[in-house]
ZADO-817676 format. One record per residue (C-alpha): residue number from 1; residue in three letters; x, y, z. Coordinates in pm, 1 decimal. Layout:
% ZADO-817676
{k->NUM | r->ala | px->X | py->Y | pz->Z}
...
% end
This chain:
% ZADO-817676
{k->1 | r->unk | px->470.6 | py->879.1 | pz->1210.5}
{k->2 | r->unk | px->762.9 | py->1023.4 | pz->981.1}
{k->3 | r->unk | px->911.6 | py->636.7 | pz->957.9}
{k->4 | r->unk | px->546.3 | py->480.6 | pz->894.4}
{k->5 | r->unk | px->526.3 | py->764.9 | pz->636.2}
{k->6 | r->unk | px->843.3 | py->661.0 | pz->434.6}
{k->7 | r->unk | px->764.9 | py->315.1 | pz->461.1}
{k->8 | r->unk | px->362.0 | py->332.3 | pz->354.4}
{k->9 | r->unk | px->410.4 | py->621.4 | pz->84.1}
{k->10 | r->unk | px->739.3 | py->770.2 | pz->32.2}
{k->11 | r->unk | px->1024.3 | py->499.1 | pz->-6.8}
{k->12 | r->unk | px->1117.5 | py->453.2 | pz->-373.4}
{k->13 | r->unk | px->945.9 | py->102.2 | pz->-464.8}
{k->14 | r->unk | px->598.7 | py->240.0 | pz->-386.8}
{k->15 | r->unk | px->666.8 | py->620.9 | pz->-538.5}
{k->16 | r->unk | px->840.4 | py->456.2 | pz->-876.8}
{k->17 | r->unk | px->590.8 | py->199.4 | pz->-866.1}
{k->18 | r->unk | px->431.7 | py->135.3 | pz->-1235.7}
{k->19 | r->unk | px->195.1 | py->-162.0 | pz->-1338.3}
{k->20 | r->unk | px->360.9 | py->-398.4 | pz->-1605.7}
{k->21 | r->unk | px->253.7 | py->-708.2 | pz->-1698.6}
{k->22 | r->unk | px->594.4 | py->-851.7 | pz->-1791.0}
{k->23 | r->unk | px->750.1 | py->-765.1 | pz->-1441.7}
{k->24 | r->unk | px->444.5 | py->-795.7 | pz->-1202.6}
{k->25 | r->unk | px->338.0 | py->-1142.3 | pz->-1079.3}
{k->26 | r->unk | px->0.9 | py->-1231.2 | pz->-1146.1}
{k->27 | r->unk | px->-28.2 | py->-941.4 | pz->-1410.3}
{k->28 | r->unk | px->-153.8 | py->-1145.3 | pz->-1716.2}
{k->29 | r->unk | px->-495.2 | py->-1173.6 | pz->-1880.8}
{k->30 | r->unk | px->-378.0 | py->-1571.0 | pz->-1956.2}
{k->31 | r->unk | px->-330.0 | py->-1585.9 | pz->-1578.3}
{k->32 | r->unk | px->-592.8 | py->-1408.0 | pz->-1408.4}
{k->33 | r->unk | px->-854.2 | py->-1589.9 | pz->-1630.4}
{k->34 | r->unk | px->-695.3 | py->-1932.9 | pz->-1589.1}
{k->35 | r->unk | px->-700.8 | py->-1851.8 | pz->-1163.5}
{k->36 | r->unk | px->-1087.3 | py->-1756.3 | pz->-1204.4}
{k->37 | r->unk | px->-1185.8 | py->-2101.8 | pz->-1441.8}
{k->38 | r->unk | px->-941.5 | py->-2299.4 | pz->-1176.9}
{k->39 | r->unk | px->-1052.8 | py->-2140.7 | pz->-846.5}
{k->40 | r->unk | px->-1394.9 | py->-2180.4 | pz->-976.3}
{k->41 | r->unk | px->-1409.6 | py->-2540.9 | pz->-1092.3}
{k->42 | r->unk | px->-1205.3 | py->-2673.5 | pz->-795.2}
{k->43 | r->unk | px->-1466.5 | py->-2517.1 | pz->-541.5}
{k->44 | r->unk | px->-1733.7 | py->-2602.6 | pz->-755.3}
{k->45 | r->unk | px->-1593.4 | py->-3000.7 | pz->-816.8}
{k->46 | r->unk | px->-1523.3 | py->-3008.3 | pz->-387.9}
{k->47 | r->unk | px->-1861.8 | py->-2890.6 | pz->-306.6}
{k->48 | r->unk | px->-2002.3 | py->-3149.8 | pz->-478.7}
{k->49 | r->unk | px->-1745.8 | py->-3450.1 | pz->-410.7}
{k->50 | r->unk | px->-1833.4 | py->-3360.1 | pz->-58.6}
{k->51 | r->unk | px->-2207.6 | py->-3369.7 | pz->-116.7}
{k->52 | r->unk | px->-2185.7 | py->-3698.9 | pz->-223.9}
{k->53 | r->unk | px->-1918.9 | py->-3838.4 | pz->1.3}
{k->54 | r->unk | px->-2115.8 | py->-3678.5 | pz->371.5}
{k->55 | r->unk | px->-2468.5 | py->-3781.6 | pz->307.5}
{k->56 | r->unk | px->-2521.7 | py->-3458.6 | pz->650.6}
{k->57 | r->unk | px->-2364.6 | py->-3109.1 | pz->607.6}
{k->58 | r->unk | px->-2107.0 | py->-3220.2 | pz->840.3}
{k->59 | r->unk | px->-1817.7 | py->-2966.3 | pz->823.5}
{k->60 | r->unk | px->-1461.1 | py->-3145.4 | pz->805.0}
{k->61 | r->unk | px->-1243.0 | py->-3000.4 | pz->1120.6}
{k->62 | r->unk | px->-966.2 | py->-2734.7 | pz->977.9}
{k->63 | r->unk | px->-806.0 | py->-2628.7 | pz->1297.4}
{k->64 | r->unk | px->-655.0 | py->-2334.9 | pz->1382.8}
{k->65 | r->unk | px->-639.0 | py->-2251.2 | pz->1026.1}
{k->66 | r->unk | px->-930.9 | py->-2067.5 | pz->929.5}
{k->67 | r->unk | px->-867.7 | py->-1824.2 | pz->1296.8}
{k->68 | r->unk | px->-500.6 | py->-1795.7 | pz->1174.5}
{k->69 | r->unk | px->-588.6 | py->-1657.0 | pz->807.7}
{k->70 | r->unk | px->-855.3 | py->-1447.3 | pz->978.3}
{k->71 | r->unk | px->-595.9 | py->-1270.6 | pz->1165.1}
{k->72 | r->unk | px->-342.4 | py->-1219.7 | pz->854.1}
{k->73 | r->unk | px->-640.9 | py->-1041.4 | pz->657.3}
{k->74 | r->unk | px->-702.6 | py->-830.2 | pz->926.8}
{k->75 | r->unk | px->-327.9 | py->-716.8 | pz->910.5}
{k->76 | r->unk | px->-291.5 | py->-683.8 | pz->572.7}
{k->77 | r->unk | px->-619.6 | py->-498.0 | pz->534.6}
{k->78 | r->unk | px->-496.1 | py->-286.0 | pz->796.4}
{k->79 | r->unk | px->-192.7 | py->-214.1 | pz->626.4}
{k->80 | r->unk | px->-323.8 | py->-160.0 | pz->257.0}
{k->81 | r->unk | px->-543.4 | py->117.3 | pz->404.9}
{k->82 | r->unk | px->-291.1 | py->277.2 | pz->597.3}
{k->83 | r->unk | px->-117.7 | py->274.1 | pz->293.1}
{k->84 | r->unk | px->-338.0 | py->372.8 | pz->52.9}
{k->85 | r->unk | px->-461.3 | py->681.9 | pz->313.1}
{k->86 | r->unk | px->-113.9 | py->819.7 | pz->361.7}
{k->87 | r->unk | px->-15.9 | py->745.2 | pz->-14.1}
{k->88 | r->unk | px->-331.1 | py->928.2 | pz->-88.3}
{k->89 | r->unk | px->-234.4 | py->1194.0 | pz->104.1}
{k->90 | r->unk | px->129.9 | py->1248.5 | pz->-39.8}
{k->91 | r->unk | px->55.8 | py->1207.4 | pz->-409.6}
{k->92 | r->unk | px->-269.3 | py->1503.3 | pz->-348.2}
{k->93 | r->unk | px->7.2 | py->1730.9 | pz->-192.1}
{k->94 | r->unk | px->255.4 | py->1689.0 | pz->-474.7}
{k->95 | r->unk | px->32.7 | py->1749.1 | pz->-763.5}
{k->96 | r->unk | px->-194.5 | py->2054.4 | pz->-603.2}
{k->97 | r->unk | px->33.6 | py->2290.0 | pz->-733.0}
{k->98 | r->unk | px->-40.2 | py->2178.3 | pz->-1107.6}
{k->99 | r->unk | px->-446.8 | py->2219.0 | pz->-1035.7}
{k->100 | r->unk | px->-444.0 | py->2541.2 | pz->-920.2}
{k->101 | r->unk | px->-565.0 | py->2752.9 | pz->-1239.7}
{k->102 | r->unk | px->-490.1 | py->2531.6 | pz->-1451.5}
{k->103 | r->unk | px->-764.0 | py->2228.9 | pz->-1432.6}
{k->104 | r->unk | px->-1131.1 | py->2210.4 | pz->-1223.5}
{k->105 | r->unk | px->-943.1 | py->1954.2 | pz->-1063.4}
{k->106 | r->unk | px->-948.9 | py->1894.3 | pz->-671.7}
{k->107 | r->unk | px->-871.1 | py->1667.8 | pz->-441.5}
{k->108 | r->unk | px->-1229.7 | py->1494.8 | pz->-428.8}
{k->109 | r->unk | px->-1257.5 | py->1504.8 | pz->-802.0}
{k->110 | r->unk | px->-951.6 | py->1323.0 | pz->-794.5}
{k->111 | r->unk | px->-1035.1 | py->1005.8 | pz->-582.3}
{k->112 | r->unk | px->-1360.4 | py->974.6 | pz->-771.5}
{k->113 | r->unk | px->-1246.7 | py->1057.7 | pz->-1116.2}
{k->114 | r->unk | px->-873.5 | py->1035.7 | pz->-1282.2}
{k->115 | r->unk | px->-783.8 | py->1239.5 | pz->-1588.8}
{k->116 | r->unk | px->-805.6 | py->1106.0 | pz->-1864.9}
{k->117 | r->unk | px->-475.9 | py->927.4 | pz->-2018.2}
{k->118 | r->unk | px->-388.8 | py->891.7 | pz->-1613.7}
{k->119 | r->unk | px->-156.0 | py->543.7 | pz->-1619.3}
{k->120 | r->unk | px->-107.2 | py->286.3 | pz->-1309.8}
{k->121 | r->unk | px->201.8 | py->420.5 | pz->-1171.1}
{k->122 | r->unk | px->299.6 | py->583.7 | pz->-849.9}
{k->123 | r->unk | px->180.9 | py->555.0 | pz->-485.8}
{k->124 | r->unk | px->-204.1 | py->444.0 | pz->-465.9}
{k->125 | r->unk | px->-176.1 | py->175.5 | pz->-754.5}
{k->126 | r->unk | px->96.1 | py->37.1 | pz->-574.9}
{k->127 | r->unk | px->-110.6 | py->-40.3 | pz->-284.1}
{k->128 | r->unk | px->-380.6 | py->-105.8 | pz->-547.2}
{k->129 | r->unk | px->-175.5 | py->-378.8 | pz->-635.0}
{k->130 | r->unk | px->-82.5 | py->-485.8 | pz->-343.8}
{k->131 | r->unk | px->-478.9 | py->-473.2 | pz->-276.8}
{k->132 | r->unk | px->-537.9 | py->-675.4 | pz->-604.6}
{k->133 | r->unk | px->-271.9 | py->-993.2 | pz->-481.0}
{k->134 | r->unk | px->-471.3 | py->-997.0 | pz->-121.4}
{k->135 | r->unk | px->-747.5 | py->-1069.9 | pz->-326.4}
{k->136 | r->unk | px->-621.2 | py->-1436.7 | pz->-411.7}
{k->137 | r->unk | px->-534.4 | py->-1454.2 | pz->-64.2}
{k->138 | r->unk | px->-945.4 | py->-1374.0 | pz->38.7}
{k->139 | r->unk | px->-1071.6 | py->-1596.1 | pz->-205.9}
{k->140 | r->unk | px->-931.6 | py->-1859.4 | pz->30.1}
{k->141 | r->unk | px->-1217.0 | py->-1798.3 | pz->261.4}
{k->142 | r->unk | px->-1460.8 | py->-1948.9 | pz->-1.5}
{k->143 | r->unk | px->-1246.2 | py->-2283.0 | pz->12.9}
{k->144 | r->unk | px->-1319.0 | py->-2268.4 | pz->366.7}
{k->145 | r->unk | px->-1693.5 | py->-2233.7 | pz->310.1}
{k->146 | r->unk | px->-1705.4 | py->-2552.3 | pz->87.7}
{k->147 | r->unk | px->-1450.0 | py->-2737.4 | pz->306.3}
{k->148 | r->unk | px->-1725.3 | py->-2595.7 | pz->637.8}
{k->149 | r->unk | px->-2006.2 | py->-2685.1 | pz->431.7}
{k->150 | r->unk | px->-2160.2 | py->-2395.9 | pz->462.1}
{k->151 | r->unk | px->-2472.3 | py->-2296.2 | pz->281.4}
{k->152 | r->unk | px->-2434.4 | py->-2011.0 | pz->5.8}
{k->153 | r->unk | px->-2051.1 | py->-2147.5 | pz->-59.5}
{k->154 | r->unk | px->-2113.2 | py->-2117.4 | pz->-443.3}
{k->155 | r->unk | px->-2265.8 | py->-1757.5 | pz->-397.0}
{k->156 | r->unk | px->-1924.6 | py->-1687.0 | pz->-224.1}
{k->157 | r->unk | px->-1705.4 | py->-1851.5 | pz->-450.6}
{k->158 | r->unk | px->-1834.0 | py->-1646.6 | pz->-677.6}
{k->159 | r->unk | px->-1805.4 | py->-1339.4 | pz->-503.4}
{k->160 | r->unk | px->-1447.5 | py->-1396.6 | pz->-462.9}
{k->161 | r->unk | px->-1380.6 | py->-1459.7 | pz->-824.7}
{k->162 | r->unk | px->-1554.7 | py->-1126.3 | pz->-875.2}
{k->163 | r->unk | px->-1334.9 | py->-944.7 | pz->-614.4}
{k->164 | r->unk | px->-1049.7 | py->-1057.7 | pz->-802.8}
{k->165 | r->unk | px->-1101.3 | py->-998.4 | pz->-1139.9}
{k->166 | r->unk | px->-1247.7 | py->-615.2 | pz->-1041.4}
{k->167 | r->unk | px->-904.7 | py->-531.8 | pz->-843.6}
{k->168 | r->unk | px->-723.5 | py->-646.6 | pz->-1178.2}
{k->169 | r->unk | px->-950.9 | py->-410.7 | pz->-1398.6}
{k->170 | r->unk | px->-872.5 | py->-132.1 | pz->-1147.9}
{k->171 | r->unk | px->-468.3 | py->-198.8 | pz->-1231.5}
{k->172 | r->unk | px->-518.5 | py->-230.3 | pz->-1606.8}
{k->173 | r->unk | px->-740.3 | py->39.1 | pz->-1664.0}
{k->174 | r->unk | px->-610.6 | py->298.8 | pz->-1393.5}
{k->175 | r->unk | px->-1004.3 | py->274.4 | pz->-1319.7}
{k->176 | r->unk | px->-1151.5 | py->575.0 | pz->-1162.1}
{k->177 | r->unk | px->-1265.0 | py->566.6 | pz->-761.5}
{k->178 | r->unk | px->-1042.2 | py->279.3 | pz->-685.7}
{k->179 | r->unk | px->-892.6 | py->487.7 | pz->-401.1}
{k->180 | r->unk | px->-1222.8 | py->513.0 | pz->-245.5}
{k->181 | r->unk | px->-1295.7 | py->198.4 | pz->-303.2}
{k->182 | r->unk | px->-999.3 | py->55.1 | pz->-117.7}
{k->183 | r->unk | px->-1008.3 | py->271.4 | pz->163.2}
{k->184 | r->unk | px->-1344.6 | py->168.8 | pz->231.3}
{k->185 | r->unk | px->-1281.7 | py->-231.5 | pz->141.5}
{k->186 | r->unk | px->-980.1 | py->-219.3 | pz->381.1}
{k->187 | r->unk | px->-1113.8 | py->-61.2 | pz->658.0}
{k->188 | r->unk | px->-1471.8 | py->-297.9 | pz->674.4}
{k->189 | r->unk | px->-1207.4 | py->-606.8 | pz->599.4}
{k->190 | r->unk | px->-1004.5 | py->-515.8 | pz->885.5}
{k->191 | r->unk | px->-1293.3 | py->-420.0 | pz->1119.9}
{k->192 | r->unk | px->-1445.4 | py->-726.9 | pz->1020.3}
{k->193 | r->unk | px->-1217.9 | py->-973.5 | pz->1018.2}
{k->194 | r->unk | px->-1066.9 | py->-835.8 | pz->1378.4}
{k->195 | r->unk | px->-1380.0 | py->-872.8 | pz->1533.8}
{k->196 | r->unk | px->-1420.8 | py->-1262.9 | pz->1361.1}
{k->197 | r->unk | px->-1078.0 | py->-1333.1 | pz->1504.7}
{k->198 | r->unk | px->-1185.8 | py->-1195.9 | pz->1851.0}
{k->199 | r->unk | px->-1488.2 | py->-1368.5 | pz->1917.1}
{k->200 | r->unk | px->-1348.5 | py->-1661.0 | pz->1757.4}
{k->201 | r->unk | px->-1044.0 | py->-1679.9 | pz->2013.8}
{k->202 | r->unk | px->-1205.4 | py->-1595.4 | pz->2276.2}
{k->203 | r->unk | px->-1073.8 | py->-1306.7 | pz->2410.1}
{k->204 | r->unk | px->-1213.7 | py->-1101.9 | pz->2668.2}
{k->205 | r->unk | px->-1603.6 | py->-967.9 | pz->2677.4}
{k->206 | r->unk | px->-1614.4 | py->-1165.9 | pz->2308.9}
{k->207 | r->unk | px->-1859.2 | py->-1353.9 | pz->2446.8}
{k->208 | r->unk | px->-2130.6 | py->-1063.3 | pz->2497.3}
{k->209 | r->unk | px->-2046.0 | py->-948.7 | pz->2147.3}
{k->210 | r->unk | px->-2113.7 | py->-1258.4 | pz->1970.9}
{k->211 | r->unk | px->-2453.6 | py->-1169.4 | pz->1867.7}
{k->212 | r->unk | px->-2300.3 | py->-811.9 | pz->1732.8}
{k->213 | r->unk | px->-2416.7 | py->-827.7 | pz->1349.9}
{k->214 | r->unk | px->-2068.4 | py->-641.8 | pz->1324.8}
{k->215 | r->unk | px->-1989.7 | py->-855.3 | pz->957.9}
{k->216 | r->unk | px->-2355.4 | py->-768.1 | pz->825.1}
{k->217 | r->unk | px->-2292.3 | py->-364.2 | pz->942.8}
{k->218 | r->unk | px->-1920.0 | py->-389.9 | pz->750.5}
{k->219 | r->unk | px->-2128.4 | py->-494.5 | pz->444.3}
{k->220 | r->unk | px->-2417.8 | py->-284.6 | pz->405.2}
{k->221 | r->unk | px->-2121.0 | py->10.8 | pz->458.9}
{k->222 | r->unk | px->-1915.1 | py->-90.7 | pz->211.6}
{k->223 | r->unk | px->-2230.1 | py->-146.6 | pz->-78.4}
{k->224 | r->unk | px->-2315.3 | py->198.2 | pz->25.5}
{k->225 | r->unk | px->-2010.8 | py->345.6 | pz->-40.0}
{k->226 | r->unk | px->-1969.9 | py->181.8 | pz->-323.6}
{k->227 | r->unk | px->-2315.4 | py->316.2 | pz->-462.3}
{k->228 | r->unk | px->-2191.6 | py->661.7 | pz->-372.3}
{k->229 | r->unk | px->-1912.7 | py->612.7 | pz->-552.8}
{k->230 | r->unk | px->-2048.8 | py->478.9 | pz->-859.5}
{k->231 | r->unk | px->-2303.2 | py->778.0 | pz->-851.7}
{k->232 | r->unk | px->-2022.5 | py->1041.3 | pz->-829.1}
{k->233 | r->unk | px->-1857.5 | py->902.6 | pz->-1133.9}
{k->234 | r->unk | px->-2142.4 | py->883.9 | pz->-1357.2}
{k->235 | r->unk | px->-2204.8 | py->1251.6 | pz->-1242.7}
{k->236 | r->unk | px->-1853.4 | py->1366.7 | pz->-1279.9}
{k->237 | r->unk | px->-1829.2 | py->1171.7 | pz->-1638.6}
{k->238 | r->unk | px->-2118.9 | py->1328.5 | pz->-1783.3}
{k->239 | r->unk | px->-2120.6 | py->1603.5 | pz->-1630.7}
{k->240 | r->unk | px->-1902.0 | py->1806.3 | pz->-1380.2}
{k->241 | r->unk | px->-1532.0 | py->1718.7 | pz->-1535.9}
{k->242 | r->unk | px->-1452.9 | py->1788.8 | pz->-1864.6}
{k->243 | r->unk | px->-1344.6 | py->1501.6 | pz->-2084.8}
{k->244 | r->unk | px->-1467.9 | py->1247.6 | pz->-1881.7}
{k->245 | r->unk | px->-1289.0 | py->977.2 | pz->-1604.4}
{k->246 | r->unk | px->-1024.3 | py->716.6 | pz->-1689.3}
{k->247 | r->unk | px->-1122.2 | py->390.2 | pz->-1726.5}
{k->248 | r->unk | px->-1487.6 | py->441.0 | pz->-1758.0}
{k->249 | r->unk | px->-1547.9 | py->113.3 | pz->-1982.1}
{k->250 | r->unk | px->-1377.0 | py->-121.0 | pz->-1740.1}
{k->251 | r->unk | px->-1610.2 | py->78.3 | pz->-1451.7}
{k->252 | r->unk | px->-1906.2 | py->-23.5 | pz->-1686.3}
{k->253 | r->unk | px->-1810.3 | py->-362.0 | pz->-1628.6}
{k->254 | r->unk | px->-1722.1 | py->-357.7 | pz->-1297.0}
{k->255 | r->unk | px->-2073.9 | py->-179.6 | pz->-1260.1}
{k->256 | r->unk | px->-2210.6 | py->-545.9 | pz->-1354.1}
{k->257 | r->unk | px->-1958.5 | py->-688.9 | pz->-1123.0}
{k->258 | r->unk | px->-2093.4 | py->-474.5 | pz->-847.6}
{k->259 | r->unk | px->-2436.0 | py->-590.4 | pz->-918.4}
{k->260 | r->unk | px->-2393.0 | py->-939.5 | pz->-904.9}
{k->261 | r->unk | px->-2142.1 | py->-882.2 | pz->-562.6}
{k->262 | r->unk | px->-2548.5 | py->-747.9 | pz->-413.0}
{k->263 | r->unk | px->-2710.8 | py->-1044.7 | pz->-559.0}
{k->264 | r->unk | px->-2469.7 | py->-1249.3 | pz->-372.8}
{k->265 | r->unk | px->-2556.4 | py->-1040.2 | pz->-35.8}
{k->266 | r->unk | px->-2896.2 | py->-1034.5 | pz->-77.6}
{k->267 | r->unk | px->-2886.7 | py->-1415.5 | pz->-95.5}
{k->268 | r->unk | px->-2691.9 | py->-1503.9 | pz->162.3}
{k->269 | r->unk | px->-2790.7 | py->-1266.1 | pz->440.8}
{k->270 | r->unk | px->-3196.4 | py->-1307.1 | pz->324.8}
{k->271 | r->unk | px->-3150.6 | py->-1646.7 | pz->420.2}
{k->272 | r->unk | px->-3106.0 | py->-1573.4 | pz->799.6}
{k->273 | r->unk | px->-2690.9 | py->-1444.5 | pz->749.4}
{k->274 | r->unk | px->-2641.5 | py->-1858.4 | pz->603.7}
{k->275 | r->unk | px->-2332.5 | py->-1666.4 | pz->414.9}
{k->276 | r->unk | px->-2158.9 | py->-1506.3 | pz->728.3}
{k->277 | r->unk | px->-1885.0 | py->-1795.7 | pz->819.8}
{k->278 | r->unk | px->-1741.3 | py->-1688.9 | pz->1185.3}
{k->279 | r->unk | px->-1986.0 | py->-1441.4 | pz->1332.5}
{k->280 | r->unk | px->-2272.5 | py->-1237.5 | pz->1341.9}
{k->281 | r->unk | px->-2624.3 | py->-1399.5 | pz->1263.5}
{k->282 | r->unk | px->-2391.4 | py->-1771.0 | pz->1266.3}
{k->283 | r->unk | px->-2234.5 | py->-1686.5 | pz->1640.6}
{k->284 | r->unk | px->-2638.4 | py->-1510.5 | pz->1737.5}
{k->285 | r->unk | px->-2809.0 | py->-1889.8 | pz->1655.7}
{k->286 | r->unk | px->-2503.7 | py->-2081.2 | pz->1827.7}
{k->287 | r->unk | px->-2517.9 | py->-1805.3 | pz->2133.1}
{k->288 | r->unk | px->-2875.4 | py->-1904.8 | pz->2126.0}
{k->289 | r->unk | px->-2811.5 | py->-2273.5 | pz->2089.7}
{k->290 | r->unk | px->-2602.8 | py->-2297.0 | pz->2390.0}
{k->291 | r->unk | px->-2873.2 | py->-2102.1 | pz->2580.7}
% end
């Protein structure tokens, strides 16, 4: 535990950690919006190139790869929130000392609202960035829902755009409840994306879980956190904490962000789970199928 501790929240590149966008990769305005228009327009341009090329919604065969990435984003979402607890954790302990009767401030004010002036530096914006470049690395999953031919893959291209463009607001803006926010994204990603990679290889009793609408529980969690969250800093702004949260005009916009992210579930999972790529309602009609 001490050596995981060092590694995940006390050696020096995470503690002296500070967001730049001159010595960062992938830390630009010019390059986050020229990803989105790209990422967009390629999915976009494939979907249909493949609509007109396959007359039937036959998916083209990808291999091992789509299992493979499933795996690695079940590690590294295992590993951000590890991370981001312990780092958490460690930067609460250090700074108690300066909130006791001196600031309102606790520890649950704290993950839900920053101070205002509060800059992206230290522990949990380091594994907010490190949260922010797995992004780019999840938005290859929409790829794989064009390339699939799955129905809804513009609704999740979309999504993914959304996901990355809110972790870079979260970095620019030392936006308020973006611990909470990771904790929770982390732990459904990694809960989710193990079980996708265990029914999808096979492993052992997989087979009587493939009906488990474990993806579809991992989502309707993580919206309602992230309603709680949003409700506690609109209470906290204008309300319980003096002088308001950091970042509360990127957290407007990430607000609509959030919005459109439900639209996106709503239409995909009203439409019988057509979004959910490797299990759940998909692996309950092929169970079903085979029956």
């Amino acid at each position: 535990m001490a050596a995981a501790a060092y590694w995940l929240a006390e050696h020096p590149a995470i503690v002296g950690f500070r967001w730049s966008p001159t010595h960062l990769w992938f830390s630009t305005w010019a390059f986050l919006l020229g990803f989105l228009a790209s990422y967009v327009a390629l999915c976009l341009a494939l979907d249909a190139f493949l609509g007109a090329a396959l007359r039937r919604r036959k998916p083209l065969p990808l291999g091992p790869v789509p299992a493979a990435h499933t795996l690695l984003m079940a590690a590294v979402s295992a590993a951000i929130f590890a991370g981001t607890l312990l780092s958490a954790v460690a930067e609460i302990r250090d700074t108690r000392w300066s909130w006791r009767g001196r600031s309102p401030t606790t520890p649950f004010r704290w993950l839900l609202c920053f101070p205002p002036g509060t800059r992206s530096s230290g522990r949990v914006f380091f594994w907010s960035y490190a949260y922010y470049l797995s992004r780019y690395l999840h938005a290859a999953r929409g790829v794989f829902a064009v390339l699939r031919r799955r129905r809804g893959a513009s609704a999740r291209v979309f999504a993914h755009a959304a996901s990355v463009a809110m972790a870079f607001l979260w970095l620019e803006f030392s936006q308020s409840f973006q611990v909470l926010a990771i904790l929770a994204s982390t732990l459904a990603h990694a809960v989710a994306f193990g079980f996708r990679f265990w029914v999808g290889a096979g492993l052992p009793a997989a087979r009587a879980a493939r009906g488990a609408p474990v993806a579809l529980a991992c989502q309707l969690a993580l919206l309602g956190c992230n309603l709680a969250c949003h409700v506690g800093v609109v209470w906290m702004h204008f309300g319980a904490v003096g002088g308001g949260c950091s970042g509360i005009g990127a957290w407007v916009f990430n607000t609509l962000l959030n919005a459109a992210l439900l639209w996106v579930f709503l239409h995909c999972y009203g439409k019988r789970g057509v979004c959910d790529d490797d299990g759940g309602a998909t692996a309950a009609r092929a169970s079903k199928k085979e029956l």
